[in-house]
C-alpha positions in Angstrom: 0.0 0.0 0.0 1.4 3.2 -0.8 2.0 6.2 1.5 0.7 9.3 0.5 1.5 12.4 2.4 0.6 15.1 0.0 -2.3 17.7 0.9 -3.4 17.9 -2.4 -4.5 15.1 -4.9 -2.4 14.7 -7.9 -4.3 13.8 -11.6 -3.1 11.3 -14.2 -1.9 13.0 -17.0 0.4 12.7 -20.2 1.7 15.8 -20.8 4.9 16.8 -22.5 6.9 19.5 -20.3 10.1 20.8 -21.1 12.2 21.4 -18.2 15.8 23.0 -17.1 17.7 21.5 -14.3 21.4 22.0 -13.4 22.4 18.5 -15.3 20.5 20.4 -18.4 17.3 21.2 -20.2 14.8 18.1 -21.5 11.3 16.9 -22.6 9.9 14.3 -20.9 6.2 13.3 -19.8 4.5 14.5 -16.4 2.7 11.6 -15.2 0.4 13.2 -12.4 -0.4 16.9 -11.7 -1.9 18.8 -8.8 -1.9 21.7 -6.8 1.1 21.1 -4.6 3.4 19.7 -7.5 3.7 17.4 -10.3 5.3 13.8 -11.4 7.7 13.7 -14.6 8.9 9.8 -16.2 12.2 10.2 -17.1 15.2 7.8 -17.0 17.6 11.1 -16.3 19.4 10.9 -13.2 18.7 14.5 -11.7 19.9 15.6 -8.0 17.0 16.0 -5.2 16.9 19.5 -4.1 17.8 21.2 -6.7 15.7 23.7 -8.6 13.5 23.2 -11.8 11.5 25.0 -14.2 9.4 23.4 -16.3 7.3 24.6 -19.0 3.6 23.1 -20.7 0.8 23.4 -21.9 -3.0 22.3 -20.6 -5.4 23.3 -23.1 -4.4 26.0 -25.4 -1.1 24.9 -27.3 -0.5 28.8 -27.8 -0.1 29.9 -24.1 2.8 27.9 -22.0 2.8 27.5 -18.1 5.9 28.5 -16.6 6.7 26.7 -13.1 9.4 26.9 -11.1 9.9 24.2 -8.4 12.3 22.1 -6.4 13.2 18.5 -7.1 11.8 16.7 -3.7 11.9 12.8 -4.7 13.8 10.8 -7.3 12.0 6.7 -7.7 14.8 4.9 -9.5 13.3 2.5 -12.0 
């Protein structure tokens, strides 16, 4: 059974966010999205606690979100 300590419930989703990190910038899938963060698959090996900011789209491909976060977990695969 998983653990799940977050305040607010994350969404499935398959959307394609491009993102900079210190290792570099790349395009990879978020997997779940909520008010307190978001999920991204990638096979990149990125440092926890480092900053991020990742850009994509919802609904209208001509208008971009721009968020800026911290990397708080890494699951290795």
């Amino acid at each position: 059974m998983e653990d799940n300590r977050r305040k607010h419930p994350r969404n499935a989703s398959y959307i394609i966010g491009k993102y900079k990190v210190l290792e570099g910038t790349f395009r990879d899938v978020i997997k779940n999205i909520g008010a307190g963060g978001l999920s991204v698959r990638t096979n990149r090996k990125v440092a926890v606690g480092q900053p991020i900011m990742i850009e994509f789209s919802l609904f209208n491909f001509d208008s971009m979100m721009k968020v800026n976060g911290k990397i708080v977990r890494r699951d290795l695969a």
